[in-house]
KOLRO-756976 format. One record per atom (N, C-alpha, C): x, y, z; residue in one letter. Coordinates in steps of 0.1 Angstrom, whole numbers, plus 5000, padded with zeros to 4 digits. Each point is the difference from the previous one (the first is absolute). Layout:
% residues N
XYZA...
END
This chain:
% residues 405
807114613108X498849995008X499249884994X499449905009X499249924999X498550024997X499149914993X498850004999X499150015015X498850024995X499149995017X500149855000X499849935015X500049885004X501349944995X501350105003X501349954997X500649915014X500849874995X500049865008X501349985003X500249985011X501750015004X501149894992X501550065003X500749894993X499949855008X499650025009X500149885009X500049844997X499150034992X499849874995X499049895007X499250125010X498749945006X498550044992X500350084988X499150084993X499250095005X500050015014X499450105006X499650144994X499050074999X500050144998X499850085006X500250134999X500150085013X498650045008X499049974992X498749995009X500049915009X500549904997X500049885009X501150015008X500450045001X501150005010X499850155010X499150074995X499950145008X499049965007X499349874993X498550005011X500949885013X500649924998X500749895008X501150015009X500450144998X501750035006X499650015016X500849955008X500150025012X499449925008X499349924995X498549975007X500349895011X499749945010X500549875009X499249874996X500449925005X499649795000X498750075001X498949924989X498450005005X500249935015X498850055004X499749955014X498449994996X499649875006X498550015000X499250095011X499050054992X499250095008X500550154999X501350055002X500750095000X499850084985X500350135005X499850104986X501549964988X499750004985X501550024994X500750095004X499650125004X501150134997X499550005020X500949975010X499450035016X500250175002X498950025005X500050125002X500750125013X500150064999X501350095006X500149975014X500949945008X500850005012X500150135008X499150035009X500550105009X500849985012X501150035000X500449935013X501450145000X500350025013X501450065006X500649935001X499649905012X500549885003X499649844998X500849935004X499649864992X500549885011X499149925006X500849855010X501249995000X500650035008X501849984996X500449935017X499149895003X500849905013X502149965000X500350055007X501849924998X500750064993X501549994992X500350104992X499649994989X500150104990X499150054991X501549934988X499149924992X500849864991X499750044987X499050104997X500050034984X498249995000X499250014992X498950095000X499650104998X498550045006X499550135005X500550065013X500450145004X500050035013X499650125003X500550084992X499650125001X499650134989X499050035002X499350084984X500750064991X501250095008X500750084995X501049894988X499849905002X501349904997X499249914987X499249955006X499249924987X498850005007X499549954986X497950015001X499949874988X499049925006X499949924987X499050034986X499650115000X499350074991X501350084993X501050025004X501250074993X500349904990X500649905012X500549824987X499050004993X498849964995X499149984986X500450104994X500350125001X499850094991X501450024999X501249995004X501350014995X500349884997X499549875001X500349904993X499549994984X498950084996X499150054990X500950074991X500350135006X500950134994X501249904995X501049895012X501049954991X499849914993X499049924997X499749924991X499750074985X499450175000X499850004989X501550124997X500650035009X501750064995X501249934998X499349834999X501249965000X500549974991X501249964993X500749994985X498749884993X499550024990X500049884999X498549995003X499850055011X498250015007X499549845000X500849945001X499549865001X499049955018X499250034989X499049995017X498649875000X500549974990X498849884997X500249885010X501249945004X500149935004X499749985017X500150125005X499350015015X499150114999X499350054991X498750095002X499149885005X499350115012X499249905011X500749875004X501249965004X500149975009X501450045009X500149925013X500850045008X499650155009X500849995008X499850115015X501050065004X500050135006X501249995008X500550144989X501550025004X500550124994X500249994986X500550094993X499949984986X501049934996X501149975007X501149924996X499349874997X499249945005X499349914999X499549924989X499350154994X499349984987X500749954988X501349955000X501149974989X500650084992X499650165005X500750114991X501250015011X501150064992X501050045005X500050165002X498850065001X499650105003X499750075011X500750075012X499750025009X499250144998X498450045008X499750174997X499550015010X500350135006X499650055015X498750174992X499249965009X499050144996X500050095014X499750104992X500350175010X498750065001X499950075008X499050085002X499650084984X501150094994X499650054981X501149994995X499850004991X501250024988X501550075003X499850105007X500950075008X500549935010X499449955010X500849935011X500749874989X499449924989X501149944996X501450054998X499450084991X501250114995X501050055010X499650075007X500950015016X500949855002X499149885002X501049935002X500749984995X500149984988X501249944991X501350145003X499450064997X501350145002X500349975014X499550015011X500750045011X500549845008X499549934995X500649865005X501749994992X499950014987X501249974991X501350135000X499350095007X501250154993X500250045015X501550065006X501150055008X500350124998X500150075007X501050154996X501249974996X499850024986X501650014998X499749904983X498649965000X499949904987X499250094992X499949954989X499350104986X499249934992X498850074998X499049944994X499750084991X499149914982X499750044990X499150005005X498750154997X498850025002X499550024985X498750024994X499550024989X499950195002X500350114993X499250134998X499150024998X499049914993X498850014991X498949905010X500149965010X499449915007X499050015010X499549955007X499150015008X499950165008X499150055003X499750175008X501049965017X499949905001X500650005015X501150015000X500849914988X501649985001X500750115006X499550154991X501250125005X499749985017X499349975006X499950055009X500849855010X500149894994X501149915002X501150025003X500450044987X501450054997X499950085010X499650145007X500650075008X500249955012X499249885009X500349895009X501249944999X500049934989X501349934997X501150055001X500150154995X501350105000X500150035015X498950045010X499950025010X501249915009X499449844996X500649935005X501649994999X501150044990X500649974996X500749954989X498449974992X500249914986X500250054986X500950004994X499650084988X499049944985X499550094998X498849974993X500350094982X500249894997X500350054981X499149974995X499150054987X498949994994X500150024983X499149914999X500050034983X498649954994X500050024987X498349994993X500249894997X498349935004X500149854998X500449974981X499450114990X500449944987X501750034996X499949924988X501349954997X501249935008X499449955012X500549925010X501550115005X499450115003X500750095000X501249965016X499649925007X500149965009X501649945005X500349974984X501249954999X501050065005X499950094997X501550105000X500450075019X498849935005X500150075015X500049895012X500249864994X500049905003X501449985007X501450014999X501149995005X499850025018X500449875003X500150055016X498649995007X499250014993X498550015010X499849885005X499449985014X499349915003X498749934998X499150104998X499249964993X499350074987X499049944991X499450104992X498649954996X499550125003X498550014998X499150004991X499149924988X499650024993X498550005002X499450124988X498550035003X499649934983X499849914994X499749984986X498449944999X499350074993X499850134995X499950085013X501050134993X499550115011X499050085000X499850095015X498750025000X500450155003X499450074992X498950004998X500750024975X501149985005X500350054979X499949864996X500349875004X499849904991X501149964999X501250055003X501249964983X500249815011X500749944993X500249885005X501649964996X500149905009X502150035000X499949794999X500949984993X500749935000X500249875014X499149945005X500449935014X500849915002X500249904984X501049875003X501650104995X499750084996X501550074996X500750065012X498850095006X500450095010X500349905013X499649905000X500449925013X501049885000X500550024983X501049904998X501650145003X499850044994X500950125003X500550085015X499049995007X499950055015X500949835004X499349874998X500649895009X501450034997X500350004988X501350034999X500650105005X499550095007X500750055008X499949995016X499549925002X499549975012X498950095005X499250024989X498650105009X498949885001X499150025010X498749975003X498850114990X499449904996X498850064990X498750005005X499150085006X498849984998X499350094994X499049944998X498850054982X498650005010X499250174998X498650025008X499649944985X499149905005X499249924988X498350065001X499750105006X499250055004X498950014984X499950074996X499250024987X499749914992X501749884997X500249884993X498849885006X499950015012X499349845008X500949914995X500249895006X500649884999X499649924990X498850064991X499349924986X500750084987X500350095009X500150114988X502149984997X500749995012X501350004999X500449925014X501249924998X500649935016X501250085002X500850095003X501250035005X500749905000X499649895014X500849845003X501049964987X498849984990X499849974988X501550014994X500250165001X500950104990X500949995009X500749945008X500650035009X500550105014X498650055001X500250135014X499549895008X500850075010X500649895018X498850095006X498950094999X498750025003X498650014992X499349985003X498750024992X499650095010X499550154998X498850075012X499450074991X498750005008X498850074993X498950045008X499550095000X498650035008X499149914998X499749955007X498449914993X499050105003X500050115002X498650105004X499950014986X500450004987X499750054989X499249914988X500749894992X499549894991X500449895005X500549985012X499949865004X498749945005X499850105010X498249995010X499250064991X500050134995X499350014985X498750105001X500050035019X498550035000X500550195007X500650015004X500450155007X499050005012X500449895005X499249985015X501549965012X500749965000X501249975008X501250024996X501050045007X501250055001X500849885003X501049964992X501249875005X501050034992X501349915000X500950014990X500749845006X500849984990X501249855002X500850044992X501049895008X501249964993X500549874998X500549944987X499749895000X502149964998X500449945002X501649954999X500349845001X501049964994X500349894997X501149955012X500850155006X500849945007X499950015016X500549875008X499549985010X500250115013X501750014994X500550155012X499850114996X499650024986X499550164997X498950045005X499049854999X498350055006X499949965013X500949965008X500350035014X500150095008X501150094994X500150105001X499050135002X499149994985X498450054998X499049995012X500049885003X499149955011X500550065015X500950034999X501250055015X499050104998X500350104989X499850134997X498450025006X499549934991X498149995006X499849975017X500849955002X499749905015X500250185008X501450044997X499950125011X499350164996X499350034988X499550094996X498849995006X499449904993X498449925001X499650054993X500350004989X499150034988X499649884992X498649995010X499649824998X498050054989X500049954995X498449994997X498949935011X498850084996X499549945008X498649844996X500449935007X498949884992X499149994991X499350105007X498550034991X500650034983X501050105003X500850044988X500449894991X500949955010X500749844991X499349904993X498449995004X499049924994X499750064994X499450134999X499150044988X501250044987X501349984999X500549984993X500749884993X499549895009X500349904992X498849924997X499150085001X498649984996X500050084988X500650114995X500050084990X500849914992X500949965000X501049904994X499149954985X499149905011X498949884985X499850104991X500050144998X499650064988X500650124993X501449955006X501550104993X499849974987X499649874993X500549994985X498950044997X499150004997X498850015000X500050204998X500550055012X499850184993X500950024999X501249955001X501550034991X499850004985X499149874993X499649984987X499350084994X499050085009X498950104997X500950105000X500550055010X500650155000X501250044988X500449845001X501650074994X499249994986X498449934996X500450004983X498650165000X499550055013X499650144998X500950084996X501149985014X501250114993X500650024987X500049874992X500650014989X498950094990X498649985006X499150034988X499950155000X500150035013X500050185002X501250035002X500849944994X501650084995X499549994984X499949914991X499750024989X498650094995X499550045006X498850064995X500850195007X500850025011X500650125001X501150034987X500449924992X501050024995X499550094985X498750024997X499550094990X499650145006X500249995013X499650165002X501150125005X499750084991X501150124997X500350045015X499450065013X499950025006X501249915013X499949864993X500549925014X501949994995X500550045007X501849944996X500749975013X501049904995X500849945008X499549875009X499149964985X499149905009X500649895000X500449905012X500849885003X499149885008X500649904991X499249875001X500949884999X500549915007X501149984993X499249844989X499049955002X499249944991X500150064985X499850134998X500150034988X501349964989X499650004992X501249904991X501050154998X499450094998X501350135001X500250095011X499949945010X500550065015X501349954996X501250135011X500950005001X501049845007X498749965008X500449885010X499649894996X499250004990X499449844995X500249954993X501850004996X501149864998X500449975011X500450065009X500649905016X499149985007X498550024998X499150005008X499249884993X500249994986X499249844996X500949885008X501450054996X501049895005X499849945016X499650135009X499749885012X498850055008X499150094993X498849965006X499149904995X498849995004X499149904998X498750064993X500150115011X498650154999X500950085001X499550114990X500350125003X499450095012X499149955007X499450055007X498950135002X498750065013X499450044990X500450195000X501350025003X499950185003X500750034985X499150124993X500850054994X500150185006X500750064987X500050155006X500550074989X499050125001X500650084992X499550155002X500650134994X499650125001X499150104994X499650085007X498950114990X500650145008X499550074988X500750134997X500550085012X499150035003X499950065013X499449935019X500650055005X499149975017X498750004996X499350154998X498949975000X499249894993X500549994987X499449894995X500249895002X500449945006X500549925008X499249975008X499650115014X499150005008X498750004993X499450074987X499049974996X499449864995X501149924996X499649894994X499849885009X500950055008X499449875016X498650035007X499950164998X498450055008X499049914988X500650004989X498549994993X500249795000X500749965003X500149834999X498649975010X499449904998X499049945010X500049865001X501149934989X500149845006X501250025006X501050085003X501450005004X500050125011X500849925018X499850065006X501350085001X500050125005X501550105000X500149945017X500849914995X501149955015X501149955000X500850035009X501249994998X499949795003X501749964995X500149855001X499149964985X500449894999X499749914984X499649875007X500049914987X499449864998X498849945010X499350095000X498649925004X498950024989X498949905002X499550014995X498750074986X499950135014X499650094997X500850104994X499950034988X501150124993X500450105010X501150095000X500750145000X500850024997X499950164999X500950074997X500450115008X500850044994X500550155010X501050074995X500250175003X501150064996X501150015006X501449894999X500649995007X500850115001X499850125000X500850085005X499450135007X499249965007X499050035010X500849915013X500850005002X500949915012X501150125001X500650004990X501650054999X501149924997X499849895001X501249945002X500549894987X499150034993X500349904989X500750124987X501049994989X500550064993X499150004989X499050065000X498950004989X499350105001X499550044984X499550114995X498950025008X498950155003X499450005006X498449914991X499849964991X499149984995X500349824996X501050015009X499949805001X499449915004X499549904994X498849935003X500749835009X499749955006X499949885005X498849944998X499849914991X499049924999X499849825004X498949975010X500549845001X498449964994X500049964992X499049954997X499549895005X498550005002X499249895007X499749884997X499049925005X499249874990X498950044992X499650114998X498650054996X500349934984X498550084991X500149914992X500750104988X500949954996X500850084992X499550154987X498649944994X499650084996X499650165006X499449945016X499750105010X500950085002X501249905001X500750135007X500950094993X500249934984X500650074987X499150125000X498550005002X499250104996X500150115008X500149985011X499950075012X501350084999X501549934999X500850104999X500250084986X499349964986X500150064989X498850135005X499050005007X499350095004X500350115000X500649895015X500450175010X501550064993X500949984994X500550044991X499950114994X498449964990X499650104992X499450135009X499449965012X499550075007X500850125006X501549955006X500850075001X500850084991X500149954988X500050104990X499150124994X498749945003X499150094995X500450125008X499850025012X500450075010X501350065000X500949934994X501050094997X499950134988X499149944989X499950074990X499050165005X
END
């Protein structure tokens, strides 16, 4: 992992402030705003046959292009984005990245696409066990369809052994809601070699924090409802790919679903952009400070961070993240106490979803669907001021304990 204000290999010295506030942006125009503001339109002038352009909403928005030209500039190998931040127009191919990224209505509709654009009845995909609350409910689609669906835990790149034959394989690193982290330039050198397609939910990671591209997965997807936009105000997701007929394909997928975002959306997310490094820096070095201040209390176990120098994950997780990013998690005794210690929090709100600004937490297994103790904590820590919010959760802590006693 890199220092704060860590500067790409590029060899434009760029750092990632600078480039989070500059990604996407078009040619100044005099008079005109930097960042133009959101495009409403269904439809769009289309005299004669329709030659390339705008045409139709469902299809492109030019409020989409800034902000997936943005997303691939900062997922691309390399993130070399200095050399056309602010300028040029037009699609993101444009921008000099070899990056093509299409955005979805959430996280999920990316997710959707990549599976259902790339997999057949009759093909087999690696899913993670330990992974996102939706997946099981994937996988029973997928099987529906005809697809068979093998699964394994994202640690110890467990992944390997179920790799033979599959089409594609899925990785969640770090997963969510336990943390463990797998291996990505291993697990995707091993799958090419067998002819699998790799894509990696970079969701928790952010593109500051980890690139997929990078490590070689043939997807990057992620919610941006979470630490990309940063604020738990809008719902989006992308996918970002290198290759021209794979994200073709993607786009087919989007074009006939319509699981398109909507403008308003697309701006106020790549208006959230200029200040990803900025609470990525804040959060991820809260997280670290309220994992180390949990680690003296008798009460808390199975606390995972992969920042911490004795987490299970933070030798393959120095090697190719940047950030650890800001969720950690860990357990208390019982449900109830559990539920007492979030009643008694007042800088941290109990909501489900992570990486915004404002702290929370929650007991993830108040859902059902996640393989965790009843007294499991999900924690995403906020921008607040570190002391505050160290205090607040050593509090309520005590407070919850007192109450137990």
């Amino acid at each position: 992992m890199t220092e704060t204000g860590h500067r790409d290999g590029s060899g434009t010295g760029l750092g990632d402030g600078t480039r989070a506030v500059r990604v996407g942006l078009p040619e100044p125009v005099k008079h005109e705003p930097t960042l133009p503001g959101p495009v409403f339109a269904a439809h769009f002038h289309l005299p004669g046959d329709p030659t390339g352009g705008y045409a139709y909403g469902r299809d492109e928005n030019p409020t989409w292009t800034h902000l997936e030209r943005a997303i691939g500039e900062l997922e691309a190998p390399g993130a070399d984005a200095g050399s056309d931040s602010g300028s040029g127009s037009g699609s993101e191919a444009d921008s000099g990245s070899d990056v093509e990224t299409l955005v979805f209505a959430s996280g999920m509709a990316a997710i959707s696409a990549v599976l259902f654009s790339q997999l057949r009845a009759g093909d087999a995909v690696v899913l993670p066990d330990d992974g996102y609350q939706v997946l099981p409910l994937v996988r029973e689609q997928l099987t529906a369809y005809g697809i068979e669906v093998r699964t394994a835990p994202t640690g110890g790149d467990a992944q390997l052994d179920v790799l033979d034959g599959a089409k594609l394989l899925w990785i969640e690193t770090p997963s969510n809601p336990g943390l463990d982290v797998c291996d990505v330039r291993r697990l995707a050198d091993a799958a090419h070699a067998r002819g699998v397609l790799v894509a990696v939910d970079n969701t928790l990671a952010t593109p500051l924090g980890q690139r997929p591209l990078e490590l070689g997965a043939d997807f990057a997807v992620a919610s941006g409802t979470k630490m990309l936009t940063g604020h738990g105000d809008i719902l989006l997701g992308y996918v970002a790919c290198r290759d021209a007929e794979l994200i073709a394909s993607v786009r087919r997928w989007r074009k006939i679903v319509g699981a398109i975002p909507g403008p308003m959306e697309a701006w106020l997310a790549h208006r959230s952009l200029a200040t990803l490094q900025l609470r990525a820096d804040r959060q991820n070095a809260n997280a670290l400070t309220l994992a180390e201040a949990l680690r003296g209390r008798t009460e808390v176990a199975g606390l995972r961070y992969p920042g911490l120098p004795d987490d299970p994950s933070h030798k393959v997780a120095s090697r190719q993240m940047r950030r650890f990013g800001c969720v950690l998690s860990f357990t208390l005794p019982t449900r109830a106490c559990a539920e007492r210690f979030l009643e008694a929090l007042r800088l941290v709100d109990d909501a489900t979803s992570f990486g915004g600004v404002r702290s929370t937490a929650e007991r993830r297994g108040r859902w059902g669907g996640d393989a965790v103790p009843e007294g499991f904590i999900r924690f995403s820590a906020g921008a607040e001021d570190p002391d505050d919010l160290v205090a607040d959760v050593l509090r309520a802590l005590d407070e919850a304990a007192a109450a137990t006693d």
